[in-house]
C-alpha positions as CSV (number, residue, x, y, z in Angstrom):
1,X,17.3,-9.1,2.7
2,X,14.2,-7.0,2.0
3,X,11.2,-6.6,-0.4
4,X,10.1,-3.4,-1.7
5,X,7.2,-3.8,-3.8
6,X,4.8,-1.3,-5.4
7,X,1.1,-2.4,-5.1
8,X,-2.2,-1.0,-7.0
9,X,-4.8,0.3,-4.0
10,X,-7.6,-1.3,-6.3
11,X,-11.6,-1.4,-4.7
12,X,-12.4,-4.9,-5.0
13,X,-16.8,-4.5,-5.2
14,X,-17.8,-8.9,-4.3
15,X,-14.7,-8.6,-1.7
16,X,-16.7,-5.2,-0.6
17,X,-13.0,-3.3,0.4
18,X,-9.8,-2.0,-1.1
19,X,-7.6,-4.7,-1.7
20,X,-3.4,-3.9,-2.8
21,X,-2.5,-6.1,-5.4
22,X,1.4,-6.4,-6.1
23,X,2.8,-4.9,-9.6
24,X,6.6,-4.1,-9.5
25,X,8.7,-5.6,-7.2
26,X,12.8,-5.4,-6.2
27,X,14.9,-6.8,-3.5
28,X,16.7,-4.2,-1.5
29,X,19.7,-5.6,0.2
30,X,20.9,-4.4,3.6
31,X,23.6,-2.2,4.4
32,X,25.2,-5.2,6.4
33,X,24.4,-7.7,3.8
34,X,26.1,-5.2,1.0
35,X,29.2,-4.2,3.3
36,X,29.7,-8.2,3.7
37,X,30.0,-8.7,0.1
38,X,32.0,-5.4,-1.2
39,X,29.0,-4.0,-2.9
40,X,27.7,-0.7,-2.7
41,X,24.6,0.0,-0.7
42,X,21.5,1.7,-2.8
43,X,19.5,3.3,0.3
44,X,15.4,2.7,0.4
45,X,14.9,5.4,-0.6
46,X,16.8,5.7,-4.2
47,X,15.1,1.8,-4.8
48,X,11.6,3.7,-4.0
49,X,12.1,6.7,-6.4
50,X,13.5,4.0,-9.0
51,X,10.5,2.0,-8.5
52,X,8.0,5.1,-9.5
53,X,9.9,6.1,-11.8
54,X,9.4,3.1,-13.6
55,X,5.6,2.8,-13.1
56,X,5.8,6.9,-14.5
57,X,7.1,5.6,-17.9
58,X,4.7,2.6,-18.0
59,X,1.7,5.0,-17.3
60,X,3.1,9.2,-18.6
61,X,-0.3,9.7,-19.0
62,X,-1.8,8.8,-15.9
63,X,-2.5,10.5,-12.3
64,X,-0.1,8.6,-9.6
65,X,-1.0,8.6,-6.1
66,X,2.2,7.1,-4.0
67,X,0.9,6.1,-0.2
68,X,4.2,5.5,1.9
69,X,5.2,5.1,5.5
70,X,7.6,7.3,7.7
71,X,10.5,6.2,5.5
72,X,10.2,7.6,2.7
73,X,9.1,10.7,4.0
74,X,12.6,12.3,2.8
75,X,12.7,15.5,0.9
76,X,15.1,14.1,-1.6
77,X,12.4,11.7,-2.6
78,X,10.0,13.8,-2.7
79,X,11.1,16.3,-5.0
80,X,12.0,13.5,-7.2
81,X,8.6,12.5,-7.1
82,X,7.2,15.7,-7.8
83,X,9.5,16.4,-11.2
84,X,7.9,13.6,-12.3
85,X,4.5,14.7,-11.4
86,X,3.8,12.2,-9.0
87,X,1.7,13.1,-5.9
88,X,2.9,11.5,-2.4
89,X,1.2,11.3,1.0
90,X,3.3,10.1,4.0
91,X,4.0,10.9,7.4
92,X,5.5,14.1,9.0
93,X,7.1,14.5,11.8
94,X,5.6,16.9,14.4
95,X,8.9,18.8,15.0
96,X,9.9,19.5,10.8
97,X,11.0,23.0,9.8
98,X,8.1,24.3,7.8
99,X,8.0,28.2,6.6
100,X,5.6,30.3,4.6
101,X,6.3,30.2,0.8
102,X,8.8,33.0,-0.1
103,X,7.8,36.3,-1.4
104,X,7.5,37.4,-5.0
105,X,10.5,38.6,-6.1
106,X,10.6,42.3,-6.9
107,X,12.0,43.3,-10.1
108,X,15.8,44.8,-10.4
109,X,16.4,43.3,-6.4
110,X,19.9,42.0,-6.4
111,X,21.2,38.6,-4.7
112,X,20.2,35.4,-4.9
113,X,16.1,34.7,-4.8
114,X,14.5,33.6,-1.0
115,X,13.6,29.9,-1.1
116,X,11.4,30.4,1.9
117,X,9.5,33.0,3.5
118,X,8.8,33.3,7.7
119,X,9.1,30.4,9.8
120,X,6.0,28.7,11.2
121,X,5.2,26.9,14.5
122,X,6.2,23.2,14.6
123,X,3.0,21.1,14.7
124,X,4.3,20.1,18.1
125,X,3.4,23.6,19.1
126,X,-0.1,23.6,17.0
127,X,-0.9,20.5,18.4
128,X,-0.3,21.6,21.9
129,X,-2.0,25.3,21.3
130,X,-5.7,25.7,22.9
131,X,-6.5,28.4,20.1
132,X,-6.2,25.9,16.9
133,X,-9.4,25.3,15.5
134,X,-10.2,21.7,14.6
135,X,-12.4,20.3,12.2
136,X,-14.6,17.0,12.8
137,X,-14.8,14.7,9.9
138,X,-15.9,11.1,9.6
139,X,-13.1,9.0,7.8
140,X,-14.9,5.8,6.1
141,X,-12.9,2.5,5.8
142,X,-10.9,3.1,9.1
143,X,-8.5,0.4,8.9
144,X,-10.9,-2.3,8.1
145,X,-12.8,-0.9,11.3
146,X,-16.0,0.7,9.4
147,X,-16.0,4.8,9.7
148,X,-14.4,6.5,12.6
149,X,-14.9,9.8,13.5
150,X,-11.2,12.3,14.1
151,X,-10.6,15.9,14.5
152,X,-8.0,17.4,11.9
153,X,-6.2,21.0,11.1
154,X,-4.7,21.5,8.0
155,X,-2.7,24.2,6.3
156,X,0.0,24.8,3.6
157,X,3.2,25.4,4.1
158,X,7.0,24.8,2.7
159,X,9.0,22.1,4.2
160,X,13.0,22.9,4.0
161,X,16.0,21.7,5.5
162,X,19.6,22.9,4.4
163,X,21.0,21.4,1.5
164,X,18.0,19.6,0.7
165,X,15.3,20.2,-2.3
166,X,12.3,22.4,-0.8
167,X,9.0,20.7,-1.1
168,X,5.8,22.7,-1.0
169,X,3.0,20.6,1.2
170,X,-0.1,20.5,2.2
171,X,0.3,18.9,6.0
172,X,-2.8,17.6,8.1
173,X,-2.7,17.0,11.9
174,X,-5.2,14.2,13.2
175,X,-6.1,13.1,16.4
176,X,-8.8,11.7,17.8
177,X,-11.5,12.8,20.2
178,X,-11.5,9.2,22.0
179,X,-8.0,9.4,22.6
180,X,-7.7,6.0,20.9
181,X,-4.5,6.6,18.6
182,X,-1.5,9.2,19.7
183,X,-1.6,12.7,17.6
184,X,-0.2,12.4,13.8
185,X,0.7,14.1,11.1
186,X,0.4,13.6,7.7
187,X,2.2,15.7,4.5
188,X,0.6,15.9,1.0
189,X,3.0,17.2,-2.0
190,X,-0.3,18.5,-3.5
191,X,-1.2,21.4,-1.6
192,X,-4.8,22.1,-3.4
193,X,-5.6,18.4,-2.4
194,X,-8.2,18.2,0.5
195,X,-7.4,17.2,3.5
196,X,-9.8,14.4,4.2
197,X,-9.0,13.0,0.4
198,X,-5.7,13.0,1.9
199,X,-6.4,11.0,4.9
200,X,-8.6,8.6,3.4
201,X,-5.8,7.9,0.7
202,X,-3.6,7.3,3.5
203,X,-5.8,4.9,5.6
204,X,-5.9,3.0,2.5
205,X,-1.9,2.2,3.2
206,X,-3.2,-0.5,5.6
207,X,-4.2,-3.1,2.8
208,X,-0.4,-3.2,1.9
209,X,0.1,-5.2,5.7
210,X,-2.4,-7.0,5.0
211,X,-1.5,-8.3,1.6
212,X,2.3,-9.3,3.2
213,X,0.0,-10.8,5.6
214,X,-2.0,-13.0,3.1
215,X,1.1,-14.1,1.0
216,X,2.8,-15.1,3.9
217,X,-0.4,-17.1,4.9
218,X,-1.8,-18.7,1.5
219,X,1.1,-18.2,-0.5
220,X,4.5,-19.5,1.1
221,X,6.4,-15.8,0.8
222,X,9.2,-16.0,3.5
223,X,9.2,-19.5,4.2
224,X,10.8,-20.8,0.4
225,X,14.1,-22.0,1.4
226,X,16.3,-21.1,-2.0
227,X,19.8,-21.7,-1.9
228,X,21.1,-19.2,-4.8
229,X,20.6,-14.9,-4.1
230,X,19.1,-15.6,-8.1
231,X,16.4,-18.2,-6.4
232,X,15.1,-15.9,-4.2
233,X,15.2,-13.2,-6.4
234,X,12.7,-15.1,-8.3
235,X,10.7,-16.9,-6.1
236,X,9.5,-13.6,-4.0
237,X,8.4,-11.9,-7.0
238,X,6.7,-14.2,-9.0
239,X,4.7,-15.1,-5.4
240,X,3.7,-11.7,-4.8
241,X,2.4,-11.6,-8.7
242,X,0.5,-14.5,-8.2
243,X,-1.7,-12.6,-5.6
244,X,-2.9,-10.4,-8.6
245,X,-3.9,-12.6,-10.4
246,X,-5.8,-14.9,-8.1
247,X,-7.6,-11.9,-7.6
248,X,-8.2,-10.9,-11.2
249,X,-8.7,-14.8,-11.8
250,X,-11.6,-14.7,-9.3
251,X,-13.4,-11.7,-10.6
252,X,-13.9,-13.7,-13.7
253,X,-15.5,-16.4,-12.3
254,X,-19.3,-16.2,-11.9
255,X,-20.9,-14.2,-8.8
256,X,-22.3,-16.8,-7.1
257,X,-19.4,-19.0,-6.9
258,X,-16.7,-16.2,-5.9
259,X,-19.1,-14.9,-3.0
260,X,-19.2,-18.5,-1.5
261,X,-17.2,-17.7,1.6
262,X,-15.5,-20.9,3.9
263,X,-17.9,-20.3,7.4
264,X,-16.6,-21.7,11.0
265,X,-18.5,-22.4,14.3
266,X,-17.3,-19.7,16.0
267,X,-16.3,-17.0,13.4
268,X,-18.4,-15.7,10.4
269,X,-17.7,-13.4,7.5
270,X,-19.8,-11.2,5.4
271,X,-17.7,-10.9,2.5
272,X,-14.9,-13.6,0.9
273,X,-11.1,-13.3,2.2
274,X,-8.5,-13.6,-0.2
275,X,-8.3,-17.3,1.3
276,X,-11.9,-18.0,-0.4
277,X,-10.9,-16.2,-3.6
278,X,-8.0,-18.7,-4.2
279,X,-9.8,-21.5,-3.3
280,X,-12.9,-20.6,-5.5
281,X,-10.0,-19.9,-8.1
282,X,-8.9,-23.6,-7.4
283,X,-11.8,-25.4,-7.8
284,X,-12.8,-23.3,-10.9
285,X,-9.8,-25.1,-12.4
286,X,-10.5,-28.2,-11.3
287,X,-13.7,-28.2,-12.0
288,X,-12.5,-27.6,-15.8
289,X,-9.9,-30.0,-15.8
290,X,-12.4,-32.9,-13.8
291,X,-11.0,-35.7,-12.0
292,X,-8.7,-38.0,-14.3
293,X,-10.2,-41.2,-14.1
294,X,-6.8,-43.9,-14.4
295,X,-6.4,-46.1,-18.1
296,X,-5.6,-49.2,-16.5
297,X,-9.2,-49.4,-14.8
298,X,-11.6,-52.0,-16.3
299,X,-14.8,-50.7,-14.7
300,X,-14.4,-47.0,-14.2
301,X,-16.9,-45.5,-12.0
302,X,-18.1,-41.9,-11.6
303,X,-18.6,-40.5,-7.8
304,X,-21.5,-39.1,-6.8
305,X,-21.9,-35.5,-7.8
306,X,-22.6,-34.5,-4.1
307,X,-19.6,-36.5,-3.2
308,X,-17.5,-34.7,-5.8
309,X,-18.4,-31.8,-4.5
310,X,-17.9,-32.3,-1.0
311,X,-14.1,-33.6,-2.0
312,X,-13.5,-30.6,-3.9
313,X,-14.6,-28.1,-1.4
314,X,-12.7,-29.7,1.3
315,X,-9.7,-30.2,-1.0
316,X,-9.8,-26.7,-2.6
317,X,-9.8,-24.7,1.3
318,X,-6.8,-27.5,2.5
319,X,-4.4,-27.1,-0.4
């Protein structure tokens, strides 16, 4: 059984870095899993492009950005994305067919119209040409690594395979003068977009691992134990949800409390995790609701403030 789940890349200013907070989510059952049970088996891809497509009629009016990995770089998908005017950046691979855009058609010529013009080099081949000209740029935010300086080329071009859509892209190769990470490519289905807007965008993918990360962490995803397929259709969801709103719950609370970060002997942090932002969500609540003192006591006593404190803190980090 897998997740797919949409996620808004949202900058988060006290957590000082783009967070992904989950919006839309649907469970996408395996090929084996469906072939097990005589059901028909929806590919990723076609749960993707209904995914978007739903977000499109929440927002019509509104610019879409969709970051993916390698598997949804499919052309199907793509045009789909594009008739809805949605912009995609994803991976290519260094050996895809891409051609010059075909020629405007003359008036009176007979036939069927070109759907692409001449064939261009693989990026294989412009990666592994000494004559392409790179360009240095400094990408900020690399992967929660601060900036990070990579050479890139960029052009335009048409990707097409037989009997498939034909997307027009912009494609960007990066590498990186260090050596550090292997040569990759990256497609845009907006071709006027720039190319380091492009990269950035996709660098941005990372805070989607890191949010599974978190929820898996703080918030139990993966480790409910359901019995019923209806269970776990609920449970996943409704976790991932709850990761929005801790974080839209903690930029209510006041500045000084949601930038109180949990410190160690041997690691600090400059800015709170999501693990401080749902325990500064915690004892915000608590704090409202008090400590319920029991009826049947005679001679209630209050604690100490500082002890009250102290409990809370501890109690708020261990839940």
């Amino acid at each position: 059984m897998r997740w797919l789940s949409l996620m808004l890349l949202v900058p988060i200013s006290w957590a000082g870095r783009v967070w992904a907070l989950p919006f839309l989510t649907a469970l996408a059952p395996s090929e084996r899993y469906c072939r097990e049970r005589g059901l028909r088996h929806k590919k990723l891809t076609d749960w993707g492009r209904q995914l978007v497509l739903q977000a499109r009629r929440w927002m019509p009016g509104r610019r879409l950005v969709l970051v993916t990995d390698s598997g949804f770089s499919a052309l199907e998908f793509l045009a789909a994305l594009l008739r809805q005017e949605v912009t995609c950046v994803t991976r290519l691979r260094l050996d895809a067919a891409l051609y010059r855009p075909a020629s405007p058609r003359r008036p009176g010529t007979i036939g069927r119209p070109r759907t692409k013009g001449e064939r261009l080099p693989t990026l294989a081949e412009v990666l592994a040409d000494k004559t392409t000209g790179w360009q240095r740029l400094t990408v900020p935010g690399w992967y929660g690594e601060g900036d990070r300086i990579v050479e890139i080329c960029s052009d335009t071009a048409v990707w097409r395979h037989a009997g498939l859509p034909i997307v027009a892209i912009r494609w960007v190769l990066l590498r990186d003068p260090c050596r550090r990470f292997d040569p990759q490519a990256l497609l845009c289905t907006d071709p006027a977009q720039e190319p380091l807007q492009i990269v950035r965008w996709f660098v941005q993918r990372w805070q989607l691992e890191v949010t599974f990360r978190e929820v898996r962490d703080h918030l139990g995803v993966e480790t409910q134990r359901q019995w019923s397929d209806k269970a776990i259709a609920r449970a996943t969801p409704c976790l991932l949800g709850l990761f929005s709103i801790v974080t839209l719950l903690a930029s209510r609370l006041d500045g000084r409390v949601r930038l109180q970060v949990s410190a160690t002997a041997w690691y600090h942090k400059q800015r709170p995790s999501f693990a401080d932002s749902l325990a500064a969500v915690r004892r915000a609540i608590w704090s409202e609701q008090g400590f319920v003192v029991s009826r049947q006591s005679v001679d209630a006593t209050k604690l100490p403030p500082a002890l009250r404190e102290s409990i809370a803190y501890a109690l708020c980090h261990a839940a």
